[in-house]
N, C-alpha and C positions, 0 to 999 in steps of 0.2 A: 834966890837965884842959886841955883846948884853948880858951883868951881869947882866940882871935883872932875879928875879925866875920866871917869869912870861913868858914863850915861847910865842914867837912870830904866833905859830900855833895854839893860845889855849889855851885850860885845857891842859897841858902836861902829867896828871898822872888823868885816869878814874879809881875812889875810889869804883866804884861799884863791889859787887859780885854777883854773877851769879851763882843759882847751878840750874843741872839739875834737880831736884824736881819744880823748877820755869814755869816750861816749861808745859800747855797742850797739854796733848797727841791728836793726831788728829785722831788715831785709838783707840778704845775703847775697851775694854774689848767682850765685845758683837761681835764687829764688828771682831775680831782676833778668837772668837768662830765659826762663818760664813766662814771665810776664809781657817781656819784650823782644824782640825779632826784629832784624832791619825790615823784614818787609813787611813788620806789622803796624811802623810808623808812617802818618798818613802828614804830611806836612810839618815844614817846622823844626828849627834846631833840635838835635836829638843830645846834647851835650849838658857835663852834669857841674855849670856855674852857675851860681847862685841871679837868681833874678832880682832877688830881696831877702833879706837880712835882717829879721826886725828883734828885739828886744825889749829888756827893760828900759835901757835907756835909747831903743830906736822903737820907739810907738806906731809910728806911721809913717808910711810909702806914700806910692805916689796914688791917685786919684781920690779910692773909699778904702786902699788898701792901710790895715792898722791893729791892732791889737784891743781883745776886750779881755782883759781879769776878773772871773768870780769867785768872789770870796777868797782872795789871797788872805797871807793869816800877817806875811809881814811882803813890803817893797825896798830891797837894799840897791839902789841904788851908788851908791860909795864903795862897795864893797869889791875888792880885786876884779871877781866876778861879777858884777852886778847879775842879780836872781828876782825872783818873786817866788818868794814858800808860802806853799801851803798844807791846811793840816784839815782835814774829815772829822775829826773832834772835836771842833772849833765850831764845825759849822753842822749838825747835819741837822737842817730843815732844808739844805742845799747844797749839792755836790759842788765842789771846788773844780773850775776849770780855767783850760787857755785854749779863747779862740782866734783863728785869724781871720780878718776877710781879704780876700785880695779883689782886684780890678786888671784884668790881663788887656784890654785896652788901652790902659793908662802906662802902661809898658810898650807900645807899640804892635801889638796882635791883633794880625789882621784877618785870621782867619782861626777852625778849632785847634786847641790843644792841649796838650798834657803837663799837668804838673804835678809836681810834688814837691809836700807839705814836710819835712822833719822836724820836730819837735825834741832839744834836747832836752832832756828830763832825769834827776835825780833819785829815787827813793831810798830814804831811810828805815829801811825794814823793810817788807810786803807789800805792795801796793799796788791795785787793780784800776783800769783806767778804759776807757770805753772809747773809742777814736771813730767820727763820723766825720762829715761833712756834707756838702752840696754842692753841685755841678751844674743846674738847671738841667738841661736836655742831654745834658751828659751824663756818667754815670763816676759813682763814687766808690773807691776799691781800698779797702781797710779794713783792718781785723775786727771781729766781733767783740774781743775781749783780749787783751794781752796783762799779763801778770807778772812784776820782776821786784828785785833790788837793786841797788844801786844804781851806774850811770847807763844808760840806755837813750837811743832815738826809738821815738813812735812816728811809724810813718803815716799818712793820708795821702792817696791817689785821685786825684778830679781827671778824669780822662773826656775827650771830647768838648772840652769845653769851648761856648760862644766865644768871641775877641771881646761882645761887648756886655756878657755876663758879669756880674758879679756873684763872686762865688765866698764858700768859707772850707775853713777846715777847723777839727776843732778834738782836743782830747779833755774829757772829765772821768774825776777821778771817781769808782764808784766801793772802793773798799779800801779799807789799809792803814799803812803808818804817813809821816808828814813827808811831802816833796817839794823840790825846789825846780822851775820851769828856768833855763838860762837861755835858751832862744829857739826862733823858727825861720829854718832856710825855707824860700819857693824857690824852686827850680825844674828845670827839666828834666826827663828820664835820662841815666847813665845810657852811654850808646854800647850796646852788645853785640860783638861781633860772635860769629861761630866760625869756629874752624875748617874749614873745605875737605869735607870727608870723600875723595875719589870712589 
């Protein structure tokens, strides 16, 4: 039996905090201006609070909405932040990811609509990561390829979706150094007003 304080796995206890203000956004103000128009919104709160919240230590929402991890390398749970790292080293017969599925049904949606997916995400060094999804009958609006360091969100867009689709979003890693996943907001699109040009 091992009585020393000192885990045999490690740091046992990551003292770090993590807040979401740490994190750059990957869409921009401008760029949510381009995307979105009041009169481009077809039903539906257009406001930017979270609908779900999911985590390390919050797995699953509400209906099939929930979290799958592949190939994480460690799950800290206890740690200030609780995270799930992962490392492309570690694993490459399999790209390391984090997907979400959500159920906008099971939220109360009664008709199509738009969400979005934020993933905050960490990289230590370089690190390239491929962000898709699926919409069904909708269509899915995300980068082909984003490439950073450090604390960053990746977004994913499900635009049009069923009320009673189940959909995903979902970012893997496809090059780089080791990352740490600390959560994924769904929510609705920020509402964009434009300024009344006479």
């Amino acid at each position: 039996m091992n009585t020393e304080k000192e885990s045999p796995f490690g740091d046992a206890y990551d003292d770090r905090i993590v807040s979401v203000g740490d994190f750059e956004p990957d869409v921009s103000v401008e760029d949510w201006v381009a995307k979105y128009r009041v009169g481009d919104l077809v039903g539906g709160p257009v406001f930017w609070t979270a609908i779900e919240a999911l985590s390390p230590i919050r797995t699953v929402g509400k209906g099939r909405t929930g979290i799958t991890l592949i190939r994480p390398t460690i799950l800290q749970t206890d740690a200030a932040t609780p995270y799930a790292g992962f490392d492309r080293r570690e694993s490459p017969t399999r790209n390391p990811a984090v997907s979400v599925h959500f159920s906008p049904g099971a939220y109360g949606a009664t008709g199509p609509g738009t969400y979005v997916f934020t993933f905050a995400v960490e990289a230590f060094g370089t690190a390239a990561f491929a962000p898709t999804g699926y919409a069904g009958s909708g269509v899915v609006d995300a980068a082909g390829s984003i490439s950073f360091s450090g604390r960053r969100t990746i977004t994913v867009i499900l635009r049009n979706v069923q009320p009673g689709q189940d959909t995903w979003a979902a970012i893997e890693q496809t090059s780089g150094a080791s990352w740490s996943w600390f959560s994924t907001r769904i929510s609705h699109p920020p509402l964009v007003l434009e300024a009344f040009q006479p």
